[in-house]
C-alpha positions, 0 to 999 in steps of 0.5 A: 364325419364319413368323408373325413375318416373315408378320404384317402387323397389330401385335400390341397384347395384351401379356400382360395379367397382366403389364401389369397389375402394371406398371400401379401403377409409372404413378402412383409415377414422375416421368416416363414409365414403362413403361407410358406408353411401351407406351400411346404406342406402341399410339396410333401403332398405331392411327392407322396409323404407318408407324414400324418395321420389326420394331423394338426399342425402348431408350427412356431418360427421365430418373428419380428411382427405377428399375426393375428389369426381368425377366431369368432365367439359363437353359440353351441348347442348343449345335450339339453337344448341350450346355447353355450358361449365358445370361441372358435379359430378358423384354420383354412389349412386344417383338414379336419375339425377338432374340439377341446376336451373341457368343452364337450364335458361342458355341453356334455354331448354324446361321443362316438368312439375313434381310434385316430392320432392327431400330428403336428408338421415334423410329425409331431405328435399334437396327442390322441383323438379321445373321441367324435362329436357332432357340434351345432354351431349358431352365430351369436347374431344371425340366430338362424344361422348355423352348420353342423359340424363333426369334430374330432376330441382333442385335451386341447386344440392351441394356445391361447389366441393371440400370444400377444397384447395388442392395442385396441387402435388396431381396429379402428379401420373395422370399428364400423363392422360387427366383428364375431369376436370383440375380443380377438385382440386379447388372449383366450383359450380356443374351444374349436377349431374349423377346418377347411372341411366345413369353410366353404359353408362358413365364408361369404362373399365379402371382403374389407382390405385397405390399402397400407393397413396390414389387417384383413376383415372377411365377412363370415356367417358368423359375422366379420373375422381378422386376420394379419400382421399388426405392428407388435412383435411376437414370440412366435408365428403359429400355423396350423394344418391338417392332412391324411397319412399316406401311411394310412392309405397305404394300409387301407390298400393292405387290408383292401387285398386281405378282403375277399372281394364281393360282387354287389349290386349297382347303386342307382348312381352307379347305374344312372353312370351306365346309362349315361355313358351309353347315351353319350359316347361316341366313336370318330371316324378312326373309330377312337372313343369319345366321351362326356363326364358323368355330373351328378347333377349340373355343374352350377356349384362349380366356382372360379378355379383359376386362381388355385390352379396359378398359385399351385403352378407358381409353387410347382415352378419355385420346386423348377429352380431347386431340380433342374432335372424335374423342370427338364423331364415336366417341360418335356411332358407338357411338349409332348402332350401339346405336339400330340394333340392331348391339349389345346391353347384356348382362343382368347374369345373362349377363355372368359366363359362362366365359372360354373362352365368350366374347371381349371385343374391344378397339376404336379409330378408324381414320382415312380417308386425309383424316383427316377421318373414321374408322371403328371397328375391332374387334381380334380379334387381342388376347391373352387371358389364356392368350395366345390371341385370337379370330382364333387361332382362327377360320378365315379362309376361302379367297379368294372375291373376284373378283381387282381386275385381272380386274374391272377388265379386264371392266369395260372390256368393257360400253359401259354402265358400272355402279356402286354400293357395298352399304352397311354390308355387314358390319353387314347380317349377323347372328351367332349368336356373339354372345358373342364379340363381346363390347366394353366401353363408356361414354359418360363416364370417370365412369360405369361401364363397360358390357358389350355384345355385337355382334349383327353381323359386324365389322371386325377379325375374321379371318373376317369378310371371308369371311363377308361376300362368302360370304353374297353369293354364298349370296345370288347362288346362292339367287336365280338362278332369279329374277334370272338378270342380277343373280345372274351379276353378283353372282358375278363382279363385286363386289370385297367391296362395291363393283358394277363391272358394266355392259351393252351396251344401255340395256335390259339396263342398267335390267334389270339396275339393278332386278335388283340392286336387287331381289335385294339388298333380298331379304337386307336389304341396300342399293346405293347411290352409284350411277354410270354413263356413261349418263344415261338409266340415272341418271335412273332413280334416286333422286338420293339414292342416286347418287354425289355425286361426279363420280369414282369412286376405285377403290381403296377402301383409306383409304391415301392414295395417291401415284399412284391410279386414278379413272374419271370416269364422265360422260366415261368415262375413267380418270385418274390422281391425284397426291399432290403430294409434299414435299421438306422434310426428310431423304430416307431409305430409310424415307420413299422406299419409303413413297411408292413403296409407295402407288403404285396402278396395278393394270393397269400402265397407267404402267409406264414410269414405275413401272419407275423406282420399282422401279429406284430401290427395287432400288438402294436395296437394294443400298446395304444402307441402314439404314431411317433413313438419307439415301439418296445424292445420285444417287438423291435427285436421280433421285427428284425429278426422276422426282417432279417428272414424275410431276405430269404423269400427272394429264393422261392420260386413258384411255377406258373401253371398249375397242372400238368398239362392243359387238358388235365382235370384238376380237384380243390383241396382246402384246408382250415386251422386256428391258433390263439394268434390266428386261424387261416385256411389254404387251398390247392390244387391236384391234377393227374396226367393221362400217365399218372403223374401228380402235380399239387400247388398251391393256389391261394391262403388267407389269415386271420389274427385272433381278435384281441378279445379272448375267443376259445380255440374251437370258436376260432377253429370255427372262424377258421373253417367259415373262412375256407369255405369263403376263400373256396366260394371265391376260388371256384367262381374265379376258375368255373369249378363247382364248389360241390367238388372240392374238399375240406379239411380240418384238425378240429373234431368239435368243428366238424361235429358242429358242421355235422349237425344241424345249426339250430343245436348250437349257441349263437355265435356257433349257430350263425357261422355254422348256418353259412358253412353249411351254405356253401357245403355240405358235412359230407364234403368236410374231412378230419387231418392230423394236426402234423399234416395240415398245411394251414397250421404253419399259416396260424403260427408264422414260420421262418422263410428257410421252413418253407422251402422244406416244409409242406406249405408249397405243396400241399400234405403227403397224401395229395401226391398218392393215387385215389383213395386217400389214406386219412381220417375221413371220419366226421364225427356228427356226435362228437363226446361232449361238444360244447356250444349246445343249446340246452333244454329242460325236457325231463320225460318223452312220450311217443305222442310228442312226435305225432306227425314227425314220421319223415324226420331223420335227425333228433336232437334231445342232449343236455335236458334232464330226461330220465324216464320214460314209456316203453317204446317212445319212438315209434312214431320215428320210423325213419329216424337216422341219427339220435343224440341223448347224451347228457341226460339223466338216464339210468336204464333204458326201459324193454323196446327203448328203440322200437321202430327205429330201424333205420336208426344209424348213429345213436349217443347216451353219452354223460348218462348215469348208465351202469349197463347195456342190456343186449335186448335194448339194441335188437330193434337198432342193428343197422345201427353204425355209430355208438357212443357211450363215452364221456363223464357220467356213464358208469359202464363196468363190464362188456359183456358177451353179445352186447351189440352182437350183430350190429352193423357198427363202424364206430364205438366210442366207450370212454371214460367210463368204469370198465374194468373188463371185457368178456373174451366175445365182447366184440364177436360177429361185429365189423368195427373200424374205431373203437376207443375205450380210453380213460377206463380200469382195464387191467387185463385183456382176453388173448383173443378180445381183438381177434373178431374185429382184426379183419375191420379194426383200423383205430383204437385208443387204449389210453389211459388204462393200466393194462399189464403189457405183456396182455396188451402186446398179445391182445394187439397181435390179431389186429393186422389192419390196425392204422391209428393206435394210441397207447398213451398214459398206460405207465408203460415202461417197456415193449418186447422187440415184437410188440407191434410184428403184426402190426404193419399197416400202423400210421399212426402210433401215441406211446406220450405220457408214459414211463419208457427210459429207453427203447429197442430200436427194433420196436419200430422195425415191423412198421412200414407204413408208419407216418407219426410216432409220439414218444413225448412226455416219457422218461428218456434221457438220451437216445443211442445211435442205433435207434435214431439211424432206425428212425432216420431210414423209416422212409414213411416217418413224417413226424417224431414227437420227444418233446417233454422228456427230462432230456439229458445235456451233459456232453457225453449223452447228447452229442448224437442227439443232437447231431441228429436233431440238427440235421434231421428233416424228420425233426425240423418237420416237428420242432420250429427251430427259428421260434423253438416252439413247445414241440422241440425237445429240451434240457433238463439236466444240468441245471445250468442248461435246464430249459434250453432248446437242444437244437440251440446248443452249442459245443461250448456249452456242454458240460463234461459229464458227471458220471459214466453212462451205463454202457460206459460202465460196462466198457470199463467192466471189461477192460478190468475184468482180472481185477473183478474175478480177483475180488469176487474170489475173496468175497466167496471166501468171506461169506464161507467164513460167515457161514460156517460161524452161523451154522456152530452157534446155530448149533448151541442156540437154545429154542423155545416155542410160544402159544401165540404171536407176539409182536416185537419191534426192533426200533425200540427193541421192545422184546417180552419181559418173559423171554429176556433172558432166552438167547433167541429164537425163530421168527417170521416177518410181516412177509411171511419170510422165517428168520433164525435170530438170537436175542444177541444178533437182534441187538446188533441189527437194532443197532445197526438200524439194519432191520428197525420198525419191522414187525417180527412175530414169535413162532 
């Protein structure tokens, strides 16, 4: 069943024998027959028809007589051994073979899963394989006859056979037979139908035709079958006929170049191939090649082809009279080819030779991608007469040719670009065998057909190809010696006929020019459609042998191409042509994935756009759609949309050379990330002139969907890495640059923990992909980047074309244009908080005779067991010890001398330990000590006490997530910090000085998460003047003084997310020269003014502004600034994806009927009129009315004297008393003592402390007025 999956090429041979005695039925029918079906099939073959998948056709026309088809009863084997009746339709045009459902739930056989469609001709969907089985299939009267079979599962395969009754006198001319089915004139349901795959192994050799007598008997393994016309009517004819979907190859050619290619071993017919064609290949006194065909085996199993190879030459002739101008351009090619010698007229005395001696191959036009034009291919794969074609026997040969993305990858290292194609390649070599190249040919239907041979290797064969690229080679080999440039670029340069190559100087490119030029004419061969991006070199050849166009198609496959690659040789760049494409009609599954799969794009220079047709095909699949149904709503729109855009990418160009000039050293750069829909990665190139300049391209991307079973982010992230190590192996070898040079980056911390360590700690399927990355690299090789700067990023979500042409896709992040060193993260983070995927243990206690002999082991790994004690110094047999993880154990105190001996230990971590403190004494014997963590759940640090790690040689100390609630003011004395991070604590307070002993080393610190008064925050920040990472989110800030940050200028990065600020002073920022990313998200902002987003807009270092998540106000009077800004900011875009409004862009949340919109989406139409007057608006107002405000607050003063003064007479007149004790009287319910009702007040203080004079009358209105009810009161 391999071959059926496997085969990309249409069988077009369908036992000869058998269409042969079909063929009379043509002229007896009223309509279409058999025949003519088959015909029709076998002409969209050859004009390429992307019509099928494996299909099987039922086609029906209206008859007046009817055909009775071939069907035998046979044995078929059963899971338990036994022999089940089935009756079985031979179909000679079915490329596959197929079962009915009801039939393998009988034999109840073993299925194999597949995912394939079956369609009938028109593209009628015949329904979904459910499965493969493989059939033993015995006859019901040679018991030790049978074949094997592998069919595919079909609900049902015809219907009943035949449609009709016929009288049993039909048979009488074969009652003398023993006929396979004794009932093939009564109908019966179908169980199997074989297809031509298996008929060259079920037909024999004898046939019974009499003359006058419609019905046919072939003699079969199965006994003898009918077939014909009987002298009934019918309702209807039926043909079946199976094929591959170009649509299919098409795609296979897809995914081929989203393959890195490997460089395997030969097999040993792959060998066997090599040495065959150094023993017998030849050069003639012109020093033309000449070569044999590699057979497998001999040729004996080769049948008589003639008969296919006239029927297909007679069909090619009825196309003749329908298309003049094919019949015109096909006779000119036959002309040509016989005036140039490349075929030959047979003697007669030669014709007759033995089958198994020669091959007649059949022939038909292939047109180009512009239908303008074609070319002749000759069809090795055609069935002889014993079932066996040419290419069945002929070695393929291994895989010579230069591989097209490393091609393309050194064609972009030479400053001067060369280019030619050798003409008529194939047909410049002779052959020895020319007998089976063997074509039948006339000039006219009234002549009589001729018989040729062709003297050269031709298009069609299987080992043609080889044979063409190996001779190159052979030739290249040959004459090293004479044209040492023109042999090297032979060898490593040509994709089959086609010269990319180039120098780096004008005379090493005439050098090499005449050195081709020469070499090739040698072996009587010709380059021409010479091209280049230097004139001087063009002028030093014949105009007639240069291209005549202005660009250079890279592909040379004649499919047109929705999306493919040109280089434009007189500007020197790569662009990109788009086929436009047609919404008229039905979108279905079929018409999609033909449009994907034309998709060119080799080095994945538009992988965020191509990401989003492998999204689309995945959800495509995941629908489970038949080939021909429309395909849903969403995705029909998704697909315009992304169709519409994908004009624009004619618009990019990219540059050819990727340095700066040719002997300039270059460094690679590679970059991985992951999303839930995909991971990709993405490399670059830097190189610098001798004068500083700095030019960074893009070289090659490669993406990866998610698989559709969930995988959680960081395994992704990790695919995601795997791959960029791979894509870097591959780049490396294509350029001869070290892979130990180049450099990796990504955003995931858990990642680069897992590289950091050793792949034994992890589960399986973190444990292999990290093994493999650690292969190719090393951790020290493997860099941190911020998420906003990480250029694979867009590779993971798809973006809009428009996005690329600003985004950093093209060139690469900020910081490769800087000059050494690099300003990022480099930090990798070996013992990261809580990795996940660690493989866990259950040690509970250590000693130090556990390590007996492990004097030499730098790396200990004892995290997730349950260690909770132990002696007195149980590592000292680990003199060398560097890195020690116990995190995730249950240690509540570290006994005297825990880190005895370990002094050279670098990085310890006692994260998730039920730690309450540190005594300062326990890391005396660590001070070399760099990394610290005692982060993550578990820990129970509350107080940092002075001189905890005072002389250390720390770099790194990580202490969130812990209780800590203060910090001595000399927590931090005589240490060189440069991250520390006390995230997700109590902090309250911090000392004035707290940051002041690291502010000379202090370059990260997160604060997060900690309710930090700002005032103690902004003056603790002031000392840190090197400070570059700062995150300050989730600390209910509502407020920064204009000076929060004046000794903060080297900030790069600033996280204010997830606090509580309504506005801010736009000269908060003003101190930050350096800054690059600001994270304003998840506040309370409702609109910003003018004067803080020109603030922003002229911050030139800003690379990234996060205001997603904030309740956004929409209403017309605060959002037109906004949203002015948002429009036309780079600074925005660079953030949200306005064509996908991604989570990042910021929304609305008021009015309600604008409430979720991206702001960037609105129009002004869409605005609402506000509701109110913004603050300043009312200050305006204010102003303008300022009389009429001075006027009033003159009546209120005069209203409270009035007040007043009555308040001080019955003051006066009150009656005071006093009362031992307080007594409580709520005024909700007026609850006054019994005792004092009859007083007229008194004095009384409030839960607050604060004193009121009161009396019992004013307590009666304020109870009244609810001005003061539920409030406790107490007597004084």
């Amino acid at each position: 069943m391999d071959a059926i999956l496997k085969q990309k090429k249409i069988v077009k041979g369908k036992l000869t024998r058998l269409v042969s005695k079909i063929d009379d039925l043509q002229n007896q029918a009223n309509s279409e027959s058999i025949i003519e079906v088959y015909e029709k099939v076998v002409n969209l073959i050859d004009t390429e028809s992307e019509d099928s998948t494996i299909s099987s056709n039922n086609a029906t026309v209206p008859a007046a007589q009817a055909v009775l088809l071939p069907t035998a009863i046979v044995y078929v084997k059963d899971i338990n051994g036994a022999f089940q009746k089935c009756r079985i339709l031979i179909d000679s045009a079915s490329q596959g073979s197929f079962v009915r459902e009801s039939c393998v739930n009988l034999l109840q056989l073993k299925r194999t899963s597949v995912n394939i469609n079956v369609d009938g001709l028109s593209s009628r969907n015949v329904g979904r394989v459910s499965g493969l089985v493989q059939l033993e299939i015995t006859s019901l009267f040679y018991k030790n006859t049978s074949i094997t079979v592998d069919a595919l599962i079909l609900s049902k395969i015809t219907c009943d056979l035949p449609q009709f009754q016929v009288d049993a006198s039909a048979l009488n001319t074969f009652k003398n037979l023993q006929l396979a089915d004794i009932n093939c004139l009564q109908p019966s349901s179908i169980d199997i139908l074989l297809g031509a795959d298996v008929l060259g192994e079920i037909m024999l050799n004898r046939h019974l035709n009499v003359p006058g007598h419609s019905l046919t008997a072939m003699e079969t393994i199965f006994s003898w079958i009918v077939l014909g016309k009987t002298k009934l009517s019918c309702q209807r004819i039926i043909s079946n006929h199976a094929s591959y979907n170009a649509v299919e190859f098409q795609l296979d050619k897809f995914w081929q170049l989203e393959e890195l290619s490997e460089t395997k071993p030969f097999t040993n017919e792959e060998i066997t191939c090599e040495n065959h064609f150094k023993r017998t290949y030849t050069r003639d006194s012109t020093g033309r090649f000449a070569v044999k065909f590699p057979f497998r085996d001999s040729s004996d199993e080769l049948g008589s082809s003639r008969d296919i190879a006239v029927h297909r030459l007679q069909q090619i002739e009825r196309r003749f009279s329908k298309n003049q101008s094919l019949s015109d351009q096909y006779h000119k090619f036959m002309d040509d080819y016989l005036k140039l010698g490349h075929m030959e007229l047979i003697p007669e005395n030669e014709i007759d030779v033995p089958a198994s001696s020669s091959f007649y191959l059949p022939h038909h036009p292939v047109p180009n991608k512009n239908g303008d034009k074609f070319r002749v291919v000759f069809d090795g794969s055609a069935k002889s007469s014993s079932g066996i074609s040419l290419n069945d026997k002929l070695m393929v040969g291994p895989q010579l040719q230069t591989d097209l993305r490393t091609l393309l990858l050194r064609f972009r290292m030479h400053k001067i670009a060369i280019t030619a194609d050798i003409e008529k390649m194939y047909r410049q070599i002779t052959l020895h065998d020319s007998d089976f190249h063997r074509i039948v040919w006339r000039n006219s239907p009234f002549e009589p057909i001729q018989d040729f041979r062709l003297t050269r290797i031709a298009y069609g064969t299987a080992s043609a190809p080889y044979l063409a690229i190996k001779c190159l080679q052979q030739l290249s080999l040959n004459e090293s010696n004479n044209f040492p440039l023109a042999s090297k670029a032979a060898l490593k340069d040509f994709y089959v006929d086609d010269l990319m190559s180039g120098a780096n100087s004008l005379s090493e490119a005439l050098e090499l020019q005449n050195q081709l030029t020469q070499m090739v004419s040698s072996a009587g061969l010709v380059l021409r459609k010479w091209a280049s991006n230097c004139s001087e070199l063009l002028n030093s050849i014949d105009s007639d042998m240069r291209l005549s166009n202005t660009s250079l198609n890279i592909d040379n496959d004649d499919t047109v191409k929705t999306l493919g690659i040109l280089w434009h040789p007189a500007l020197d760049v790569f662009y990109f042509k788009i086929t436009p494409l047609s919404f008229e009609g039905t979108l279905t599954k079929r018409t999609l994935l033909s449009t994907i799969s034309k998709t060119f794009d080799p080095l994945g220079w538009l992988s965020p756009i191509t990401i989003q047709y492998k999204t689309i095909m995945q959800r495509l699949w995941k629908q489970q759609l038949k080939w021909d149904e429309r395909v849903p709503t969403d995705i029909k729109l998704d697909w315009e949309q992304l169709a519409n855009d994908v004009q624009f990418v004619k618009d990019i160009k990219i540059p050819r050379f990727l340095l700066v000039d040719s002997d300039n050293l270059f460094h690679l750069f590679g970059f991985s990330d992951a999303s839930e829909k995909a991971y990709a990665a993405a490399i670059y190139c830097r190189s610098v002139s001798d004068s500083g300049k700095i030019n960074v391209q893009l070289i090659i991307a490669k993406t990866r969907v998610a698989p559709l079973k969930t995988v959680s982010l960081p395994r992704l992230e990790l695919c995601g890495a795997l791959l960029l190590v791979k894509l870097m192996d591959f780049t490396c070898k294509a350029l001869n640059y070290p892979i130990s040079q180049a450099q990796f980056y990504t955003d995931s911390t858990i990642v680069l923990s897992w590289i950091g360590s050793h792949a034994s700690r992890w589960k399986t399927f973190v444990a292999n992909r990290v093994a493999k990355i650690q292969t190719l690299s090393s951790a020290t090789q493997w860099h941190h980047i911020s998420g906003s700067a990480n250029p694979a990023d867009l590779a993971t979500r798809g973006v809009s074309s428009s996005t690329l042409f600003t985004s950093i896709w093209l060139c690469g992040p900020k910081f490769l244009h800087e000059t050494f060193p690099f300003q990022t993260d480099s930090s990798v983070p070996t013992l990261n908080d809580a990795v996940p995927e660690e493989s866990h243990n259950n040690i509970t206690f250590i000693r130090d005779k556990d390590f007996f002999g492990l004097q030499n082991l730098k790396i200990l790994d004892l995290s997730y067991n349950g260690i909770a004690t132990s002696p007195s110094a149980p590592f000292r047999l680990l003199p060398n010890l560097r890195t020690l993880s116990l995190a995730r154990n249950k240690l509540r105190t570290l006994v005297p001398r825990f880190f005895y001996m370990l002094a050279k230990l670098e990085k310890l971590d006692l994260s998730g330990n039920p730690l309450r403190d540190i005594d300062p004494e326990n890391l005396k014997d660590v001070r070399p000590l760099k990394r610290f963590h005692l982060a993550k759940y578990g820990n129970n640090l509350t107080v940092i006490v002075e001189n905890t790690f005072d002389g250390h040689n720390l770099r790194h100390l990580g202490l969130s997530r812990n209780r800590i609630f203060k910090f001595s003011k000399c927590a931090f004395c005589n240490l060189s910090i440069q991250q520390l991070d006390v995230s997700y604590n109590q902090i309250i307070n911090l000392p004035l000085d707290v940051f002041s002993p690291i502010a000379h080393s202090l370059e990260s610190l997160d604060l997060s998460f900690n309710p930090i008064f700002s005032d103690d925050l902004e003056l603790a920040l002031s000392p840190a003047y090197k400070l570059k990472r700062l995150s300050l989110s989730g600390m209910k800030l509502s407020q920064l003084s204009d000076d929060a940050f004046f000794n903060n200028g080297e900030l790069r990065t600033l996280d204010l997310s997830y606090n509580s600020f309504v506005n801010l002073s736009s000269q908060v920022f003003q101190p930050l020269r350096q800054i690059e990313e600001i994270d304003l998200s998840h506040n309370e902002f409702e609109y910003l003014d003018t004067e803080f987003l020109e603030q922003v807009q002229n911050m030139t270092t800003l690379s990234v502004l996060h205001l997603h998540s904030n309740p956004w106000s929409c209403q017309r009077c605060s959002v037109l600034p906004l949203l002015k800004w948002a429009r036309q900011s780079l600074l925005y875009s660079s953030t949200c994806d306005m064509n996908y409004e991604s989570s990042t862009c910021m929304r609305c949340a008021t009015p309600l009927s604008l409430e979720g919109r991206a702001l960037h989406s609105l129009r002004r139409v869409d605005l609402e009129p506000c509701a109110n007057l913004m603050p300043q608006s009312r200050v305006l107002v204010a102003s303008s009315n300022i009389a009429i405000i001075a006027t009033i607050s003159v009546v209120v003063l005069l209203i409270i004297g009035i007040v007043i003064s009555i308040m001080i007479y019955r003051q006066q007149s009150a009656v005071y008393y006093t009362h031992e004790g307080e007594r409580t009287l709520t005024l909700g319910v007026l609850g006054v003592p019994a005792e004092y009702a009859n007083t007229n007040g008194g004095t009384f203080t409030d839960d607050k402390r604060r004193a009121y004079f009161v009396t019992l009358d004013r307590i009666d209105e304020l109870a009244e007025e609810k001005i003061v009810a539920g409030r406790t009161i107490n007597y004084s």
